[in-house]
KOLMAR-209273 format. One line per 8 residues: number of its first residue (from 1); their letters; for each residue y, z, x of C-alpha. Coordinates in Angstrom, 1 decimal, always signed. Each point is the difference from the previous one (the first is absolute). Example, Ala and Ser with C-alpha at 12.3 -4.5 7.8 and 13.67 -1.06 7.14 Angstrom:
BEGIN
1	as	-4.5:+7.8:+12.3  +3.4:-0.7:+1.4
END
This chain:
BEGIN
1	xxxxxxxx	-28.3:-26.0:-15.3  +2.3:-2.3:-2.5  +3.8:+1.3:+1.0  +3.5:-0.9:-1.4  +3.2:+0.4:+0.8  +3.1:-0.2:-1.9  +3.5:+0.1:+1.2  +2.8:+1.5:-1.7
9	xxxxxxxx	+3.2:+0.9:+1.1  +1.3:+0.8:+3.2  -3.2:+1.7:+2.3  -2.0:+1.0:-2.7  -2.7:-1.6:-1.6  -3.7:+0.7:-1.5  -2.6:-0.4:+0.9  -3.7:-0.6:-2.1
17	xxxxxxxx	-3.3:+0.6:+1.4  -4.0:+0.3:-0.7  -2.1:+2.6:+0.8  -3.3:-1.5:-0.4  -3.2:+1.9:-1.7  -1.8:+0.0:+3.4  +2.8:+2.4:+1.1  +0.7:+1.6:-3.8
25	xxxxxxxx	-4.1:+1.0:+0.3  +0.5:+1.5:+3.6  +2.8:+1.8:-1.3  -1.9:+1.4:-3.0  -2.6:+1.0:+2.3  +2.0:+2.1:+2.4  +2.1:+1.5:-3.1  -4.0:+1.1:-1.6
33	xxxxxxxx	-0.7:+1.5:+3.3  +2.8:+2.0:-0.1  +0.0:+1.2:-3.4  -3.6:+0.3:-0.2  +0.4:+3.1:+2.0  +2.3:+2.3:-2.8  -1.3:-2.0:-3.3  -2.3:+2.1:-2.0
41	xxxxxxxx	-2.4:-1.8:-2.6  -2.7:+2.4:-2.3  -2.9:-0.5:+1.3  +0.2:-0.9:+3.8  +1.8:+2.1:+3.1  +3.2:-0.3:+1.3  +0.3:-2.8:+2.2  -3.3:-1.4:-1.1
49	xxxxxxxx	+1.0:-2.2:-3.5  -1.8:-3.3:+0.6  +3.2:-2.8:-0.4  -1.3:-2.0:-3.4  +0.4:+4.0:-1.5  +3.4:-0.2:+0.7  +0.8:-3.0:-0.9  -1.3:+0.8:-3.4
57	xxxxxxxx	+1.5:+3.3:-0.2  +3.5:-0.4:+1.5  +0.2:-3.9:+0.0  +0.7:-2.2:+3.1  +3.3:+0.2:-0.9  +0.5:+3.8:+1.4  -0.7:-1.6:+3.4  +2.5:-3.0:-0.2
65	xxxxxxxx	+3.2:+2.3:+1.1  -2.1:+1.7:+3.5  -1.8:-3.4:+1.0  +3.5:-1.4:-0.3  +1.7:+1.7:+2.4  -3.0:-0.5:+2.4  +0.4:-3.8:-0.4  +4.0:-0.9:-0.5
73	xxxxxxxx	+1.2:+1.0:+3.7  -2.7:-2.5:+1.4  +0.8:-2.2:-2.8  +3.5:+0.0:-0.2  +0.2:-0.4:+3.9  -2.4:-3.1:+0.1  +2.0:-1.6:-3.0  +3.3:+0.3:+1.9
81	xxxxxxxx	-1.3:-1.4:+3.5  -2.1:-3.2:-2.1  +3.6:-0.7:-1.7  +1.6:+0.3:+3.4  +2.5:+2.4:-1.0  +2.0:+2.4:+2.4  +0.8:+2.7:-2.0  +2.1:+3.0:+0.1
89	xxxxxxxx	-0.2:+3.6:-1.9  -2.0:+1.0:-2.4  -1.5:-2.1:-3.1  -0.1:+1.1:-3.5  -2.8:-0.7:-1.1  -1.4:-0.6:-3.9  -3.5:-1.3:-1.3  +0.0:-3.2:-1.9
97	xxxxxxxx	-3.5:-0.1:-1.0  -2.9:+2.6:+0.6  -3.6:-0.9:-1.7  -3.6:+0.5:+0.9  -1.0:-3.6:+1.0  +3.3:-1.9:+0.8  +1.6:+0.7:+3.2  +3.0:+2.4:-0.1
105	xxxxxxxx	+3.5:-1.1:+0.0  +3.1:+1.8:+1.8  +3.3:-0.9:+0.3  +2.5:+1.1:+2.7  +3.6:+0.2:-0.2  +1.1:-0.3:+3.6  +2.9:-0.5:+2.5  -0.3:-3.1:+2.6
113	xxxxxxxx	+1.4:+1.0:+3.6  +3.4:-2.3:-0.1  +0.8:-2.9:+1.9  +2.8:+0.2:+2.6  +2.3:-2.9:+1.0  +1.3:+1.0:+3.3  +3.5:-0.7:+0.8  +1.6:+0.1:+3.8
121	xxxxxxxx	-1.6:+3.0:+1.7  +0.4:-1.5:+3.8  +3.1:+0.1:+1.8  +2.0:+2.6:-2.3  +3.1:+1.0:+0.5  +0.3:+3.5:+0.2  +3.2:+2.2:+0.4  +0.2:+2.0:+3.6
129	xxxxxxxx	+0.2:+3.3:-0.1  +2.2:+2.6:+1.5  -1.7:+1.5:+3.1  +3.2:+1.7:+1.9  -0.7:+3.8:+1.1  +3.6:+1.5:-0.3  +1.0:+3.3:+2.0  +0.8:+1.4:-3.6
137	xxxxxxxx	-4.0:-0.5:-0.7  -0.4:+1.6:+3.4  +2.2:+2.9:-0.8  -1.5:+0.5:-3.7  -3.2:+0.2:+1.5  +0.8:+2.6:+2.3  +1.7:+1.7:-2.7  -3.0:-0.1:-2.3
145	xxxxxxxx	-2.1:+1.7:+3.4  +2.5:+2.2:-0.1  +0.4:+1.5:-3.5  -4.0:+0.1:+0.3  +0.2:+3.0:+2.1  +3.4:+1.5:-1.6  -0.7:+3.7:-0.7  +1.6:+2.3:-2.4
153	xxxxxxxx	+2.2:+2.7:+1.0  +1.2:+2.8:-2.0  +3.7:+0.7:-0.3  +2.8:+2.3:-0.9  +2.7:-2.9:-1.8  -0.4:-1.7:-3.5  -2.1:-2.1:-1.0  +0.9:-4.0:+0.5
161	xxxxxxxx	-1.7:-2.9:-1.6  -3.3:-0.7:+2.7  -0.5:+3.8:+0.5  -3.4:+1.6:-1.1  +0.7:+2.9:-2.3  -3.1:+3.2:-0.6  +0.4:+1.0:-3.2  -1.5:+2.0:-3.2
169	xxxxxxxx	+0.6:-1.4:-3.5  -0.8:+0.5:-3.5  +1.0:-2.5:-2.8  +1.0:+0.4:-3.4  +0.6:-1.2:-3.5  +2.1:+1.4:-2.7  -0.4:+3.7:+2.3  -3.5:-0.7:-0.2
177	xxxxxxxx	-2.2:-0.6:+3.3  -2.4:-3.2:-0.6  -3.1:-1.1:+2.3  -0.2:-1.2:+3.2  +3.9:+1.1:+0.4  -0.5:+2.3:+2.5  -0.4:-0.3:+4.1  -0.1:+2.9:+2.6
185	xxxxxxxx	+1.4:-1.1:+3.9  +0.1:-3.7:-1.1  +1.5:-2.4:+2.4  +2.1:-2.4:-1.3  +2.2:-2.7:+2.3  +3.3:-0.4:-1.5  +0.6:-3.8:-0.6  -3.7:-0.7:-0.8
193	xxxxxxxx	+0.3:-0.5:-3.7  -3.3:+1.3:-0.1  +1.0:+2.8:-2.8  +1.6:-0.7:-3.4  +3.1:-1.9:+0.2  +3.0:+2.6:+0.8  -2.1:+2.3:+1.0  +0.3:-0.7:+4.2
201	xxxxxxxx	+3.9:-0.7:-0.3  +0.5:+3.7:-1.3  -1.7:+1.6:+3.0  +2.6:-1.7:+2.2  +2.5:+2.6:+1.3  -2.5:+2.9:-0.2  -1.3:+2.5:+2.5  -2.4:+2.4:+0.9
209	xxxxxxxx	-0.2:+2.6:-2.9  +1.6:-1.6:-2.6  -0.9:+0.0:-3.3  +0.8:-2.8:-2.1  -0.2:-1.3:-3.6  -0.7:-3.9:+0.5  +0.4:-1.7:-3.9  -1.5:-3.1:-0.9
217	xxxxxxxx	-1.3:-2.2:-2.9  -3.7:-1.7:+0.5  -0.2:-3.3:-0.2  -0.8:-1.4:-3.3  -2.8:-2.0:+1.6  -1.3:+3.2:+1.6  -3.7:+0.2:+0.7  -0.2:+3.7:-2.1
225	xxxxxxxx	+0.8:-1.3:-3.7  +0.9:+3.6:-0.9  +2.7:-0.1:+2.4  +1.2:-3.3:-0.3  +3.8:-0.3:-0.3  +0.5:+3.6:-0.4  +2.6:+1.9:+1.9  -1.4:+2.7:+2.6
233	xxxxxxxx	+1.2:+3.0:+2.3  -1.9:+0.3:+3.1  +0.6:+3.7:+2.0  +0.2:-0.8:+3.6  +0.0:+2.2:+3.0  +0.6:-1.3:+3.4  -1.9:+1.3:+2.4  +1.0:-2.0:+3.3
241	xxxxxxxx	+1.5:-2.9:+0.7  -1.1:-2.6:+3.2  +1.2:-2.9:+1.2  -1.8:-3.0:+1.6  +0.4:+0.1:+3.9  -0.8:-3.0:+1.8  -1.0:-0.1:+3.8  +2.5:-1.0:+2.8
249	xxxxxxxx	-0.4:-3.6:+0.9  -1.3:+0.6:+3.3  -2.7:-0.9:+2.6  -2.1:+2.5:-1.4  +0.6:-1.1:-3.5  -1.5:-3.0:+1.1  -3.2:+1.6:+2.0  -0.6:+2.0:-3.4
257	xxxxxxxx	+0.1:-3.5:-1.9  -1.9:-1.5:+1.8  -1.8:+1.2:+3.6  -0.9:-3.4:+1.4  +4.2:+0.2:+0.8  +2.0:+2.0:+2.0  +3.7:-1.1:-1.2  +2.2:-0.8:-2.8
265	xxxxxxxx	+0.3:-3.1:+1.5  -3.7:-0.9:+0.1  -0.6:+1.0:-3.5  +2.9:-2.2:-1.3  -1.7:-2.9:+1.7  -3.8:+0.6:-1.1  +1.4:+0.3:-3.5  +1.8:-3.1:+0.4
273	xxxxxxxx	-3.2:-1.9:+1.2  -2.1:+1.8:-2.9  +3.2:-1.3:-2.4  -0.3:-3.7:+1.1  -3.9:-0.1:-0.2  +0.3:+1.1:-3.5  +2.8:-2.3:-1.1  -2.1:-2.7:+1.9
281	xxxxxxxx	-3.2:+0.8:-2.1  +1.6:+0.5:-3.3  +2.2:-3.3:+0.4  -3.4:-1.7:+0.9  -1.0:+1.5:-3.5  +2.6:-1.3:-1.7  -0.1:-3.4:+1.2  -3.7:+0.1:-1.0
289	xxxxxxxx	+0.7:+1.2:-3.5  +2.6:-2.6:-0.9  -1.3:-3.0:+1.9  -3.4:+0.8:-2.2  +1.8:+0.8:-2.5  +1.9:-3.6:-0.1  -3.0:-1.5:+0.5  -1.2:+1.7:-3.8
297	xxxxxxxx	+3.0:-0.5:-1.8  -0.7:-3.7:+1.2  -3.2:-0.3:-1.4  -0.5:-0.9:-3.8  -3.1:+2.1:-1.8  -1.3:-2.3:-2.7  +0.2:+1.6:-3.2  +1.3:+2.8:+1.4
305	xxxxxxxx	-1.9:+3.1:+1.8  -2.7:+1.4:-2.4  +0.7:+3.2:-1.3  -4.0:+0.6:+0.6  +0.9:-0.2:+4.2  +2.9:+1.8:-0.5  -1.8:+3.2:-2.1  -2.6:-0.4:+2.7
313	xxxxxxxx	+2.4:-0.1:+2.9  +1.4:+3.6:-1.8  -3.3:+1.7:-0.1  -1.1:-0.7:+3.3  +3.4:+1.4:+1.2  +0.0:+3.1:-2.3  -3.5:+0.4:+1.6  +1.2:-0.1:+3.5
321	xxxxxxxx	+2.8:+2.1:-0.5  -2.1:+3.0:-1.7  -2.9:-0.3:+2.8  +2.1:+0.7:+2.3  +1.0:+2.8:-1.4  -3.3:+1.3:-0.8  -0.1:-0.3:+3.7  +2.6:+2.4:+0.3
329	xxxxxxxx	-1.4:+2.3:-2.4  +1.7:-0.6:-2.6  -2.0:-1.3:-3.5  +1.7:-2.0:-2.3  +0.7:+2.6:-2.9  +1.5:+2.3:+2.4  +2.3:-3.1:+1.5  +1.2:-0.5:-4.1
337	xxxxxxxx	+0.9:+3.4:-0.4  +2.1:+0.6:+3.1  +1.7:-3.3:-0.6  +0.9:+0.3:-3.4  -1.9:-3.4:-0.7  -2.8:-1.6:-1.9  -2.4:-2.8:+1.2  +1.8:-2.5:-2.1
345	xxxxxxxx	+3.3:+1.1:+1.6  -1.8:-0.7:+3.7  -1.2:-3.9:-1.7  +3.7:-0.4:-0.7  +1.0:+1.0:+2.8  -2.3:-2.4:+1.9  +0.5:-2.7:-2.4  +3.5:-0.8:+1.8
353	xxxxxxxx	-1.8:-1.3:+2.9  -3.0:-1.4:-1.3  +0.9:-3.2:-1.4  +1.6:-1.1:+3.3  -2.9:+1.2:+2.2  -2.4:-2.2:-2.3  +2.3:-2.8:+0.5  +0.0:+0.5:+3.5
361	xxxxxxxx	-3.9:+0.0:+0.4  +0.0:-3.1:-2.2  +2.4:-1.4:+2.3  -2.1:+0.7:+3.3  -3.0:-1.2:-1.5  +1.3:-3.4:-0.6  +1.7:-0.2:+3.4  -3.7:+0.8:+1.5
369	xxxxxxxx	-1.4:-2.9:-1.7  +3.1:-2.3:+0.3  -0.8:+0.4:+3.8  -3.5:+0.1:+0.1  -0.3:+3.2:+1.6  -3.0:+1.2:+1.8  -1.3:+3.1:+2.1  -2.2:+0.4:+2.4
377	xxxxxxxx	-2.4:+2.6:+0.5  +1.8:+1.1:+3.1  +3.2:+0.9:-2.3  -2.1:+2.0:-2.3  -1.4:+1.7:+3.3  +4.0:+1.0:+0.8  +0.1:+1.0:-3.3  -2.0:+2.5:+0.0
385	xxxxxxxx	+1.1:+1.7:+3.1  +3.0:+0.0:-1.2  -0.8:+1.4:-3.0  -1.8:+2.7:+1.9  +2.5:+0.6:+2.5  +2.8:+0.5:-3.1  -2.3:+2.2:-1.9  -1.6:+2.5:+2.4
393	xxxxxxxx	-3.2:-1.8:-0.5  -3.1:-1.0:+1.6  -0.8:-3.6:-0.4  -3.2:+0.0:-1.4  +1.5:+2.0:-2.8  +2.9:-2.6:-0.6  -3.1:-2.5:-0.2  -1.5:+2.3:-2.8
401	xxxxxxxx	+3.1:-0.3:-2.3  +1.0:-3.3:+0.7  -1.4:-2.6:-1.0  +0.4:-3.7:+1.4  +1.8:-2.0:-2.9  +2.7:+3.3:+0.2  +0.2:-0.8:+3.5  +0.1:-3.9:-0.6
409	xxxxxxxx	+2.4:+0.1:-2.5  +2.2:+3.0:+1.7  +0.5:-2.0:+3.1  +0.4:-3.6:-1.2  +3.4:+2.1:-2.8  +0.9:+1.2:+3.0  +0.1:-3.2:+2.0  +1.8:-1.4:-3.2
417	xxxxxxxx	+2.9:+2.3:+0.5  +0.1:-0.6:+3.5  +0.8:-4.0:-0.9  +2.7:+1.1:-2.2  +1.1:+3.2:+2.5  +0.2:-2.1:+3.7  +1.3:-3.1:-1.5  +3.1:+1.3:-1.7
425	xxx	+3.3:-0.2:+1.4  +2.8:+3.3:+0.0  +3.4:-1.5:-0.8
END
């Protein structure tokens, strides 16, 4: 096969290869066989038209778009490996020349995997971060336990901002009622600004059996066009009023919390040691994700990181995201129309990280060959278990789906980011 390549600017370049007749006739061949079966000629059955009748009837030519799609993967694949190209994304792909006895021409525009130059990613310097438990994260903590099994209690006074109010209400516009004004025994917590603005601030001072006219003005960005700015009377009628009662802070406060304790006392100090674990981890985290992320904004990407890796890098992310929620049961049309979104808005949205994440692989990878990293087949053994063990798994089904370059190349990234990780520094 006669390849060239051309560079232009930045990653791209394109790339001009042969498909010789040997393969153009196999092609042809397999694009007869498969037309042969739905092409009717007078004269002979379907699926029986001898392949000079065709030719005469249709031309060759008819065949030339099937037999190439049956050669150009092939093709295309062999032309980048003999130009020793590492490619990335997608070609576009055009025909230069197509004829009956000269071998076909292609050209590819394609995008080159960058070169990195790596900068200092050993020895970092990394800022330390704040692991302290406070006895104000204690008592917040116990707090949040505590408003967890608040209950609501119905009394006689008026209503105060936090209180839960039952009410009936009907809304309307110019003395007219509109749709989806009206509620019967709705409760609504005062304070929640989950109702039109006013609206909650009017119920304030209220009590059981009051009937109320609460007046406000939609907003103009309101969700109901129709309704949009307008002013609006809703008819309220109070039915009770409650108020949030929280449990003593006792002994048996703490056995409801939690029954491995029987104190106050005990609870405060299992919370504490759960509070410093998780400060501990997510400080690990964040030494992790700067010392790594250092070692990137180090690092130079050669004509900059391919917008082909980047869409790529989106996809595969989008794709993630939305499996897992098919997981869950929930398809992606049905996740659009409960969000309000669109799948470009779910691109953009994973756009933001995308470039960086490229960046970030691009950065590994060079570390991994800067160091000449290696695994053994007893690492790829761990890995597995572990994979197992994580997933719920047996482990010859994490064999099944994983194959031994993902293995390879997971373990020797994360050996990479080990180098950066247990070499850095905190300040």
């Amino acid at each position: 096969m006669t390849t060239n390549f051309e560079k232009a600017t930045g990653n791209e370049g394109t790339l001009t290869f042969e498909i010789p007749q040997e393969e153009v006739k196999k092609g042809l061949d397999q694009a007869f066989k498969k037309v042969q079966k739905t092409v009717s000629v007078p004269g002979f059955r379907k699926g029986k038209v001898p392949r000079q009748i065709f030719n005469n009837v249709y031309g060759e030519e008819a065949l030339y778009d099937e037999a190439l799609n049956a050669v150009l993967p092939d093709a295309y694949e062999a032309a980048v490996k003999e130009a020793g190209l590492d490619v990335v994304g997608q070609p576009k792909l055009d025909i230069e020349t197509i004829g009956k006895k000269e071998p076909w021409v292609m050209k590819a525009e394609v995008t080159l995997k960058p070169d990195v130059e790596l900068g200092d990613y050993k020895g970092l310097s990394v800022e330390k971060q704040d692991t302290e438990v406070t006895e104000e994260d204690v008592q917040n903590a116990i707090k949040s336990r505590q408003e967890k099994l608040a209950e609501l209690v119905v009394k006689d006074s008026e209503a105060v901002d936090g209180d839960t109010v039952v009410i009936d209400y009907e809304g309307f516009v110019d003395t007219e009622a509109f749709d989806g004004g009206k509620a019967e025994n709705h409760s609504l917590e005062l304070g929640s600004n989950s109702f039109i603005p006013g609206f909650e601030e009017q119920l304030v001072g209220t009590k059981a059996g009051d009937n109320v006219d609460v007046n406000v003005t939609f907003p103009e960005e309101y969700q109901a066009e129709e309704l949009a700015g307008k002013e609006a009377v809703f008819k309220v009628t109070v039915h009770e009023v409650k108020a949030t009662e929280l449990p003593e802070l006792d002994d048996e406060f703490a056995k409801d919390v939690d029954d491995e304790v029987e104190t106050l006392a005990e609870l405060e100090n299992k919370i504490r040691v759960q509070l410093e674990e998780e400060k501990q981890q997510a400080a690990k985290e964040v030494f992790e994700d700067l010392a790594l992320r250092q070692a990137v904004d180090n690092a130079e990407v050669e004509g900059g990181v391919p917008w082909a890796m980047v869409h790529e890098e989106i996809h595969r992310q989008m794709d993630y995201f939305l499996n897992n929620l098919s997981r869950q049961g929930i398809q992606p049309e049905m996740y659009y129309q409960i969000t309000g979104t669109t799948s470009q808005d779910l691109h953009d949205q994973f756009e933001e990280e995308a470039e960086l994440r490229t960046k970030t692989n691009l950065v590994l990878e060079a570390i991994v060959k800067a160091e000449n990293l290696e695994v053994s087949d007893e690492e790829k053994e761990e890995e597995v278990k572990s994979l197992a063990e994580q997933y719920g798994m047996e482990v010859d089904q994490v064999r099944g789906f994983v194959s031994d370059d993902m293995l390879d190349s997971d373990i020797k990234m994360k050996k990479a980011m080990s180098i950066i990780v247990d070499s850095a520094e905190e300040k």
